[in-house]
Structure formats: structure tokens, C-alpha cells
ROLUMZA-922356 format. One record per residue (C-alpha): z, y, x; residue in one letter. Coordinates in Angstrom, 2 decimals. Each point is the difference from the previous one (the first is absolute). Layout:
// ROLUMZA-922356
pz=Z	py=Y	px=X	residuo=a
...
***
This chain:
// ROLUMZA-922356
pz=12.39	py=39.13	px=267.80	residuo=x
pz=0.05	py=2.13	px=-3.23	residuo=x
pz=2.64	py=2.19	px=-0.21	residuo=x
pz=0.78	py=1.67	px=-3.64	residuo=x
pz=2.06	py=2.74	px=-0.03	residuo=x
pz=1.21	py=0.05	px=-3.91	residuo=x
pz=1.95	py=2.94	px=-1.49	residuo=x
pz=0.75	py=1.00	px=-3.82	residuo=x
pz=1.38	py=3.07	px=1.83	residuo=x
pz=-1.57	py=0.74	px=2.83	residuo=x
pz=0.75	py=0.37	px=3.86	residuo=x
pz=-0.41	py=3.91	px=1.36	residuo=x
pz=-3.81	py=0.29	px=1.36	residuo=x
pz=1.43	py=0.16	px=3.82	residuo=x
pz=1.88	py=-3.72	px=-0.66	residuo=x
pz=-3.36	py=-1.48	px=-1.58	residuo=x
pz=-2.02	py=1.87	px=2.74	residuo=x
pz=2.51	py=-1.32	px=2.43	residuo=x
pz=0.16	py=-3.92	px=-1.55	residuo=x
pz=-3.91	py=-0.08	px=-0.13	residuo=x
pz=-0.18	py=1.12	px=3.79	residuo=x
pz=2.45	py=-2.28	px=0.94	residuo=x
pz=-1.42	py=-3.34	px=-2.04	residuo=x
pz=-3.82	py=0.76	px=1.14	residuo=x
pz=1.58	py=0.70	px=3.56	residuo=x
pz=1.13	py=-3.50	px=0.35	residuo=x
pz=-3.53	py=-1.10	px=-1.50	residuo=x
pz=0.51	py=-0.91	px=-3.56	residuo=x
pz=-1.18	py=1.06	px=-3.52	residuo=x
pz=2.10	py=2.86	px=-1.67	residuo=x
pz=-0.25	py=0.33	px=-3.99	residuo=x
pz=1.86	py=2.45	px=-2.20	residuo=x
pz=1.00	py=0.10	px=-3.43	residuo=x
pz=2.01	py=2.71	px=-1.31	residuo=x
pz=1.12	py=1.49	px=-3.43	residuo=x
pz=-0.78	py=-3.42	px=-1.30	residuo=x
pz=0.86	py=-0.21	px=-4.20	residuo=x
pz=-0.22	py=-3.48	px=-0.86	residuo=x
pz=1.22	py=-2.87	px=1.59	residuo=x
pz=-3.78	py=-1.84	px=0.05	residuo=x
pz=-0.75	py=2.44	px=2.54	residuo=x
pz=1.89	py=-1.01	px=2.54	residuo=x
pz=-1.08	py=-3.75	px=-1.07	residuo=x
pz=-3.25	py=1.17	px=1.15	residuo=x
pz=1.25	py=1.94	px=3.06	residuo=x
pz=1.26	py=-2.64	px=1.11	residuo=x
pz=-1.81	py=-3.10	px=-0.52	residuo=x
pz=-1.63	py=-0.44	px=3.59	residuo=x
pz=2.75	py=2.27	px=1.90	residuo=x
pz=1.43	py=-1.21	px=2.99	residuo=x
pz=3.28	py=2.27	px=0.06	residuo=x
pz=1.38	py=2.39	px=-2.60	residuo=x
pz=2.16	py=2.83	px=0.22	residuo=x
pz=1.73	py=1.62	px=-2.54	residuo=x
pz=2.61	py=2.02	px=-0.58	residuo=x
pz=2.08	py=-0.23	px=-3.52	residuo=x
pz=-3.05	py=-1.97	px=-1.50	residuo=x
pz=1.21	py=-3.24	px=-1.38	residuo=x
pz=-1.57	py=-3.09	px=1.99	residuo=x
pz=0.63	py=-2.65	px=-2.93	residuo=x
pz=-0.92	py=-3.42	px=-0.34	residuo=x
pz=-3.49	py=0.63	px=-1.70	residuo=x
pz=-0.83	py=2.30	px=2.45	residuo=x
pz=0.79	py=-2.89	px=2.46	residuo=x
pz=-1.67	py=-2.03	px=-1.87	residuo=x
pz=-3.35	py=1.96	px=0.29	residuo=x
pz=-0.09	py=0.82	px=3.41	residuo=x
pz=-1.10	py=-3.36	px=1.42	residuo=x
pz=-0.58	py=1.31	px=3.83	residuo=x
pz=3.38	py=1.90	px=0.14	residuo=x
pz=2.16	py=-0.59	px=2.82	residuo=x
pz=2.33	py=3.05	px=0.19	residuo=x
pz=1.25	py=2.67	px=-1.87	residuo=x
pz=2.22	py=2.54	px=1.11	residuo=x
pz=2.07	py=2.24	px=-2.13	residuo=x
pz=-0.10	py=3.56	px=1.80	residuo=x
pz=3.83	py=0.73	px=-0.41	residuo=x
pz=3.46	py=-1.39	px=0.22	residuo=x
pz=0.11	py=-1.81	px=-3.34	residuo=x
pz=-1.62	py=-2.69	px=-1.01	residuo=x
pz=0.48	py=-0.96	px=-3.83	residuo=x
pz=-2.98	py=0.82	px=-0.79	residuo=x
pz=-1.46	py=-3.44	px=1.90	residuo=x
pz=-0.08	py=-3.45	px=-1.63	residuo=x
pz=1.66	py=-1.44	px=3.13	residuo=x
pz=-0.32	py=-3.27	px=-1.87	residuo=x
pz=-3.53	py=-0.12	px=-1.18	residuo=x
pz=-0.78	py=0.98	px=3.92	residuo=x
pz=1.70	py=-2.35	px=1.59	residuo=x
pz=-1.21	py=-2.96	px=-2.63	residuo=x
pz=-3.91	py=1.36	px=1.41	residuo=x
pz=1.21	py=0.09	px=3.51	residuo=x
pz=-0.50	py=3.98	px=-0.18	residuo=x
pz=2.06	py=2.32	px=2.66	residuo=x
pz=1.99	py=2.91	px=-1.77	residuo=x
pz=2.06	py=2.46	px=2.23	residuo=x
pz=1.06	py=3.56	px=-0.62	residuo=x
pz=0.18	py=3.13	px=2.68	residuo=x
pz=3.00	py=0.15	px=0.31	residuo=x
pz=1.84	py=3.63	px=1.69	residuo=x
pz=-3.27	py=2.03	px=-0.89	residuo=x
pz=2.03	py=1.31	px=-2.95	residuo=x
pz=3.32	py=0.29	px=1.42	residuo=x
pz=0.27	py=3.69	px=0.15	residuo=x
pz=-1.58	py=0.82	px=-2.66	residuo=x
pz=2.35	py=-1.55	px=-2.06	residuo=x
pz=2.65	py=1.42	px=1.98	residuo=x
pz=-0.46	py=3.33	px=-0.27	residuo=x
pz=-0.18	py=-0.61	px=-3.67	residuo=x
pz=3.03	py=-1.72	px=-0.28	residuo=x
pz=1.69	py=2.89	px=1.82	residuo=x
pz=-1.40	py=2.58	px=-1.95	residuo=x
pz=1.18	py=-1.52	px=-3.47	residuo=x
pz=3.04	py=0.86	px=1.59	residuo=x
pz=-0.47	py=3.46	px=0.45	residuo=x
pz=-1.56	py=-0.14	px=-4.00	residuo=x
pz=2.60	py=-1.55	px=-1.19	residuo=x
pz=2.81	py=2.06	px=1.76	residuo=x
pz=-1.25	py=3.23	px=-1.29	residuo=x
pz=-0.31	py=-0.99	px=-3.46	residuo=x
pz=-3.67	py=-0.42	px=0.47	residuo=x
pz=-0.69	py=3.47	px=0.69	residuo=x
pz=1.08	py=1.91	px=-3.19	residuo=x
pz=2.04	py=3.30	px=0.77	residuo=x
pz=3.74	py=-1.54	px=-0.21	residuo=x
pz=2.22	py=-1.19	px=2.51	residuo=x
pz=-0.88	py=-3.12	px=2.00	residuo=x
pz=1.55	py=-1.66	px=3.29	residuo=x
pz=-0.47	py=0.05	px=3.61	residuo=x
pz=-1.14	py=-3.75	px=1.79	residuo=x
pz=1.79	py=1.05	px=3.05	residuo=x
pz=3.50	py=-1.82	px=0.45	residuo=x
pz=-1.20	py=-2.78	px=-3.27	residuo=x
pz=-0.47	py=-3.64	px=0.66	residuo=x
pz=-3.22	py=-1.80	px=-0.21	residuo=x
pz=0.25	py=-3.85	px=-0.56	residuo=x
pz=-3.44	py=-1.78	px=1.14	residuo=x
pz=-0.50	py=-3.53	px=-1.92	residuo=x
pz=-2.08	py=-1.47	px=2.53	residuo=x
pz=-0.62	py=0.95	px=3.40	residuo=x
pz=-3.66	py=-0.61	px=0.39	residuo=x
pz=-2.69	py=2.60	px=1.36	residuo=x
pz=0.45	py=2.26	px=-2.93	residuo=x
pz=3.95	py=-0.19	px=0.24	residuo=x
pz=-0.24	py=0.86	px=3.87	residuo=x
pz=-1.69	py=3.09	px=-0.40	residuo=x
pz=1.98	py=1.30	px=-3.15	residuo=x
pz=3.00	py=-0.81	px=2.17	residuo=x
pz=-1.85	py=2.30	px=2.56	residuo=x
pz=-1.07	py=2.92	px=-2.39	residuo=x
pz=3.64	py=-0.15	px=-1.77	residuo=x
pz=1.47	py=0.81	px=2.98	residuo=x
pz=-1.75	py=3.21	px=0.40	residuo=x
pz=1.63	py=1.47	px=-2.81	residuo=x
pz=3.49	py=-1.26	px=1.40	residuo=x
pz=0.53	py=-2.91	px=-2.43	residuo=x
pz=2.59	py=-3.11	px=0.55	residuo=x
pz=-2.38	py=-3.07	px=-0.15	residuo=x
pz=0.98	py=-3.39	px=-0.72	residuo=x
pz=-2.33	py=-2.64	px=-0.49	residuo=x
pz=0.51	py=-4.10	px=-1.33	residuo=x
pz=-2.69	py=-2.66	px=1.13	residuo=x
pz=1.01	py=-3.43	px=0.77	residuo=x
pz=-3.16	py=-0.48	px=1.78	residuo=x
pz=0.37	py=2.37	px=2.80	residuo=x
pz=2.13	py=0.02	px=2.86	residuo=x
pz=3.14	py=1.86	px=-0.29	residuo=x
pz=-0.58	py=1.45	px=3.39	residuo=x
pz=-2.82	py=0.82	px=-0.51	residuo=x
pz=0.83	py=2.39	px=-2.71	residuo=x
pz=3.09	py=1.19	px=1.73	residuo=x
pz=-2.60	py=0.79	px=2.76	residuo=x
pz=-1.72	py=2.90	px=-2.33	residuo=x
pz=3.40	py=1.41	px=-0.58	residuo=x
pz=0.45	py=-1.46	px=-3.68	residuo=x
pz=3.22	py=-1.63	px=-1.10	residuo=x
pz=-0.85	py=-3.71	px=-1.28	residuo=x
pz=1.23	py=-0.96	px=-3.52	residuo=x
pz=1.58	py=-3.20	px=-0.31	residuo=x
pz=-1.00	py=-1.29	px=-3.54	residuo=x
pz=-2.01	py=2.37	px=-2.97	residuo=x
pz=2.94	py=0.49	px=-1.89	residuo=x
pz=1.41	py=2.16	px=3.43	residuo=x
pz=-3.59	py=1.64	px=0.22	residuo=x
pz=0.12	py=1.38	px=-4.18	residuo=x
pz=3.85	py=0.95	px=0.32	residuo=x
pz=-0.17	py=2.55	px=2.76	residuo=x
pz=-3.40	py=1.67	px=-0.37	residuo=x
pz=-0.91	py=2.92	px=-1.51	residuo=x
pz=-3.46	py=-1.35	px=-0.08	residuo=x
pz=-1.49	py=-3.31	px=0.43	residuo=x
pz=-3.95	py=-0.14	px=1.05	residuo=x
pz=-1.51	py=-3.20	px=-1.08	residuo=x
pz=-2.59	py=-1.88	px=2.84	residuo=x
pz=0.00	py=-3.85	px=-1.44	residuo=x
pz=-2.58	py=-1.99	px=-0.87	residuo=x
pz=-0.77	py=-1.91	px=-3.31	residuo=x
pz=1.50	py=-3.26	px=0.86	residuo=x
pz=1.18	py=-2.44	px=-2.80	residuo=x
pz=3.52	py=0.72	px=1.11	residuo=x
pz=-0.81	py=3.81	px=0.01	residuo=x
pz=-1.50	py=0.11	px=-3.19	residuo=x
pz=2.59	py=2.11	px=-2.45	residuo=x
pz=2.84	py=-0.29	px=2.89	residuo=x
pz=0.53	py=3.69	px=-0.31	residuo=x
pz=1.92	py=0.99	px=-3.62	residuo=x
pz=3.22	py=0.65	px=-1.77	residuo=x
pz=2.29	py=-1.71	px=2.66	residuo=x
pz=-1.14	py=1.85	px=3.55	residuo=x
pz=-0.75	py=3.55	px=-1.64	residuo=x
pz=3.36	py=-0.07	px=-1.76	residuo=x
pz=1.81	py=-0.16	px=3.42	residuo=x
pz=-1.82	py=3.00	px=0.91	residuo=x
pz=2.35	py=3.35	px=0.77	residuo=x
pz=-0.34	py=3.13	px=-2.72	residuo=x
pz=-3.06	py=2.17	px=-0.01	residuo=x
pz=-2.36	py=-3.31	px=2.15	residuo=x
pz=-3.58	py=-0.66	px=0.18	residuo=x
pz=-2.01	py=-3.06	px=-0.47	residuo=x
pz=-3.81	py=0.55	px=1.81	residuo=x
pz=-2.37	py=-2.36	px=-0.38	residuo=x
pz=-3.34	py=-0.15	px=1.93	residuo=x
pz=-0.28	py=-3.82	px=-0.23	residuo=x
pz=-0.89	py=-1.91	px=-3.06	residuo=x
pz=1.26	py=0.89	px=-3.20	residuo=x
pz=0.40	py=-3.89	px=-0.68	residuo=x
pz=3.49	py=-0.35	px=2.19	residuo=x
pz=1.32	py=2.42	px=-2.84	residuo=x
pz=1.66	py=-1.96	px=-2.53	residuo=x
pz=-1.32	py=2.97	px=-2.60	residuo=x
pz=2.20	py=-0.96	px=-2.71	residuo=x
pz=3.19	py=0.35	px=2.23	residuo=x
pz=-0.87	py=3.41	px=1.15	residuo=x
pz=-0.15	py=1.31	px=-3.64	residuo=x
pz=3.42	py=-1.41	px=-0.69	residuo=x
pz=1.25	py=1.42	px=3.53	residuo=x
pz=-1.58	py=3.29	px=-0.58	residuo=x
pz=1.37	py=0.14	px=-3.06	residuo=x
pz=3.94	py=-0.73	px=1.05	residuo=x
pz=-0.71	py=1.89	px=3.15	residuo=x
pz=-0.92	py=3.64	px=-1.53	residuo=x
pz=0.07	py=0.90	px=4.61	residuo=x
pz=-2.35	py=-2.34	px=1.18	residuo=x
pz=-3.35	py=0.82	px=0.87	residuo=x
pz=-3.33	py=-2.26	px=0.26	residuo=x
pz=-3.31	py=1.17	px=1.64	residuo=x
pz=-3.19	py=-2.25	px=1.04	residuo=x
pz=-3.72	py=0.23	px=0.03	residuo=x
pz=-0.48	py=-3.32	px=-1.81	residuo=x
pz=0.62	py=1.01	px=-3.56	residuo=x
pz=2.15	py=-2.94	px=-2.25	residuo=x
pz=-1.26	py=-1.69	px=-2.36	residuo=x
pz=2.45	py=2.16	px=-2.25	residuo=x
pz=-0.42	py=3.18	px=1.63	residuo=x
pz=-0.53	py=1.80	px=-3.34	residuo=x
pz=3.16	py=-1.17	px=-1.41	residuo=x
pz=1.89	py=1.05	px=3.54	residuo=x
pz=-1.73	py=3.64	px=-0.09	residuo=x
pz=1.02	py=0.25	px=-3.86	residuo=x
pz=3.51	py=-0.73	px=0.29	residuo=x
pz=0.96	py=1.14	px=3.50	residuo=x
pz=-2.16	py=2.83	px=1.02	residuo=x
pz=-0.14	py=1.77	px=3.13	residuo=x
pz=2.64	py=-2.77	px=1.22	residuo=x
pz=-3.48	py=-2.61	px=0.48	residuo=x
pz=-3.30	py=0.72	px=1.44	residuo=x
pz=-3.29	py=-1.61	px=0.40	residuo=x
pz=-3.03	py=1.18	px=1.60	residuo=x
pz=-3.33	py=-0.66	px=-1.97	residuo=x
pz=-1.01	py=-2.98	px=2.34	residuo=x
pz=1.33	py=-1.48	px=3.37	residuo=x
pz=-0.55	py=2.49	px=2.25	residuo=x
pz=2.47	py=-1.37	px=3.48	residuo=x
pz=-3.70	py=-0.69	px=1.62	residuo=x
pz=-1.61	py=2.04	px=-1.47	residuo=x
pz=-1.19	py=2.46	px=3.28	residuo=x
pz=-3.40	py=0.79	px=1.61	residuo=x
pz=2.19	py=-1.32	px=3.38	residuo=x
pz=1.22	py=-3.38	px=-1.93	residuo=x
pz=-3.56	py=-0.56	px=-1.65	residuo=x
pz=-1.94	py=0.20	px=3.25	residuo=x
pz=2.80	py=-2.32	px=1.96	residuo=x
pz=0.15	py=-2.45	px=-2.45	residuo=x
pz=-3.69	py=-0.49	px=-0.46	residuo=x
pz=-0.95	py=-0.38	px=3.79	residuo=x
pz=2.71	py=-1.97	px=0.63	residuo=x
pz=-1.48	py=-2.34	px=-2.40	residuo=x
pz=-3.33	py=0.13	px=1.31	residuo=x
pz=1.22	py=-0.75	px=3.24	residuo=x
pz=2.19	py=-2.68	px=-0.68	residuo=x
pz=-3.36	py=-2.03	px=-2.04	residuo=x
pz=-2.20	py=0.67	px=3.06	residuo=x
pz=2.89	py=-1.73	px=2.45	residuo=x
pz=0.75	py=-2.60	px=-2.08	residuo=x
pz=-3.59	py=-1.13	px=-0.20	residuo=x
pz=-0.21	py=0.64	px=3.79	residuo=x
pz=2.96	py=-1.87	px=1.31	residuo=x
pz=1.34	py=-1.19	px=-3.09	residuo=x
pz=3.34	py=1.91	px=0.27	residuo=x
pz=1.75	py=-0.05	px=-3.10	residuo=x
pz=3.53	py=2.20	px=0.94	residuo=x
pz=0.35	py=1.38	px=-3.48	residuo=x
pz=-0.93	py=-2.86	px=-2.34	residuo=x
pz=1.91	py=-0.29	px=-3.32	residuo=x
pz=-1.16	py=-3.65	px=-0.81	residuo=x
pz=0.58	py=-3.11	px=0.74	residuo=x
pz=-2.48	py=-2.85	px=-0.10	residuo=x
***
């Protein structure tokens, strides 16, 4: 089996090092393409592959379309958005993600927007401590479970809402379960985003939940910048001169938001929440491994798809 490894931006040399070793360990065919600038080249890459990964590379219907020997692709990461789960499934193509290679990366990010954010993003004037605060966790996945964990350190409340967990189960960690969103917004001082893209997700977070949120609160978001409903969060911003909004998915809008509300929103440059030599290299040869035992014994414990 051929094996393409396909990056715009490429893995760290230890992951691809560590991928090839793993794919021609198990006796197949590795192939990489990296720094790729046109969209034909992958086409190309791809036509007699076997298996793909990729990472934030967009696996679209043409692409589908042109790789006539594909089986599986696997998205090295926890999202997935960038996979035409549809056009997969309609060729009878695997897709699954890696799902927990990421986690604390993201999580320490999350947690130190916090500390950003508190002291006025580092400029000499007078910020606030995180110890004694409340952190609300929307969704209490991988990533929430370790923010949870590293929030504690600094001796922060944490209360977390996720109807698809187990109360007990986050009672167990020592977190105080949230009944409904609308508890969640009202009585944190900040709320750390962890949902997915979901067509009930999709601009669920706006004008209503950040306006319950107490004086001087947080928004962090090191998810997908489409659960912000954009144009809400101007007009909450706006009527809310306290509130505060940090991510490392910039909005669509983000140069409005910097123009009228300054220090109050930031953005890094480019999402950055897996963005570690430790993350890279997990992600990758998870991926690698996961292709090599589903063409082994055919298990398919993270597929996305359904066909």
C-alpha cells in the first residue's frame, strides 16, 4: 500500500521520520508531499495513494475525486472540517481524526490566555490574579479535562456544562457540573470554549450567553471561530465596555474587533492550540499507526464516516 503523507505545512522532521518508520515497518509504501502551493499537486500526490494523512489540508471532493485507489485518510488532529465527510463516504473512503494527541496542547493554551488576558496582556498596569476566579469549561472533552486539571493549579473554581458526559464523572475530577449554558455564562469569570462545529454549534455562542457573563469576564476560544456568531460579539462588545474575548482562530471581522475594542480582543496570527513539537510528532504517528492497523485488521475505532 502507498501511503502519502501530504502537508501545506509541514510535520516536524522527527514526526515524518517517525510516520515513514512506522508505515515501511508494517511493509508498505511511504510518500511525502509537503509545502505543497497549488491544489493540482496534491491531485497528483494522490492519484495512486492508498492512505493519506494530513493535517489542516482540505481533503475536498476533487481531491476525492482524483485519488481513485484511496481508501483512508486520516486527519492528524482533533478536528475534522477540513474533510469532505460526504464526498468520502459517497467513494466508500475511511476518514478518522487522532483524536487526544492535541489535548494538552490546547490546554495549556487555553490556560495561558488566561494568564494574558488577566494581566492586561503584559503591558506595565495593573492586572488580576487567576487564583480564587471561576473557570466555566463548555465541553468536557480531552481538552476540557486537562484545562480543568491545569486551572486547578493556580487555585481556580471550575465549572464545566456538557450534556454528553456523565455528571459523575465530572464530579469525580472535582468540578461542579452546570446544569444548562445559561448557568455556565452567569457565574464564570471565564468561559473556555472545547465544542465542535456541529450544525447546532455553528454561531451558538453570541449576544445572549456572553451578556450573562459577571463584570470584568473572559471569552477564550481555541475551537473554531465558526461557533462565534461574529456579528453578535461586536454588538456585545460594544454594550459590554468589561468583557473580554481571546482565541487563536482570528474572526472573520477581527480587524473591525481590534479597531474598535483594543486590548479588550486578541488574536494570534494563526491557530496555534497544536501547534507544539510534542503535538506535531503525536498526532502524526498516531496517524500512521492507525492506517497500518486498519489495513491489517481492519479496525476502524476513530472513523468519522458513515457508508
Amino acid at each position: 500500500m502507498k501511503i502519502l503523507v501530504a502537508t501545506e505545512k509541514p510535520f516536524a522532521a522527527a514526526a515524518v521520520n517517525g510516520i515513514k518508520e512506522i508505515v515501511e515497518g508494517a511493509g508498505h509504501n511511504f510518500a511525502l508531499l509537503e509545502k505543497y502551493t497549488d491544489v493540482d499537486q496534491f491531485k497528483k500526490a494522490v492519484k495512486d495513494a492508498d492512505a493519506v494523512i494530513v493535517r489542516s489540508d482540505k481533503v475536498t471532493e476533487e481531491i476525492v475525486q482524483a485519488a481513485k485507489n484511496l481508501k483512508i485518510v486520516v486527519r492528524a488532529g482533533a478536528g475534522y472540517d477540513n474533510l469532505d465527510l460526504n464526498a468520502l463516504s459517497a467513494s466508500k473512503i475511511v476518514a478518522m481524526n487522532t483524536p487526544g494527541q492535541n489535548s494538552n496542547a490546547v490546554a495549556e493554551l487555553a490556560v495561558s490566555f488566561m494568564v494574558y488576558m488577566s494581566r492586561n496582556q503584559f503591558t506595565p498596569s495593573t492586572g488580576s490574579e487567576l487564583k480564587g476566579k471561576t473557570l466555566g469549561i463548555q465541553a468536557y472533552g480531552n481538552v476540557g479535562r486537562l484545562v480543568a486539571s491545569i486551572a486547578k493549579g493556580f487555585g481556580m473554581n471550575i465549572i464545566a456544562f456538557d450534556p454528553f458526559v456523565p455528571a459523575d464523572i465530572i464530579k469525580a475530577d472535582g468540578v461542579e457540573v452546570a446544569s444548562s449554558l445559561e448557568e455556565l455564562y452567569s457565574n464564570s469569570n471565564f468561559v473556555s470554549l472545547h465544542i465542535p462545529v456541529t450544525p447546532q454549534t455553528k454561531c451558538s455562542i453570541g449576544y445572549a450567553l456572553m451578556n450573562r457573563m459577571p463584570k470584568g469576564a473572559c471569552l477564550i476560544n481555541t475551537a473554531r471561530k465558526e461557533i462565534m456568531n461574529e456579528e453578535e460579539l461586536v454588538k456585545i462588545l460594544s454594550e459590554r465596555k468589561d468583557l473580554k474575548y481571546i482565541t487563536d482562530i482570528a474572526a472573520d471581522n477581527q480587524a473591525e474587533l481590534e479597531d474598535k475594542f483594543g486590548k479588550r480582543v486578541f488574536a494570534t496570527p494563526k491557530k496555534m492550540g497544536a501547534q507544539t513539537s510534542e503535538a506535531n510528532i503525536n498526532a502524526g504517528l498516531a496517524a500512521a499507526r492507525q492506517i497500518c492497523d486498519f489495513f491489517a485488521t481492519g479496525n476502524n475505532k476513530f472513523q468519522l464516516n458513515k457508508f
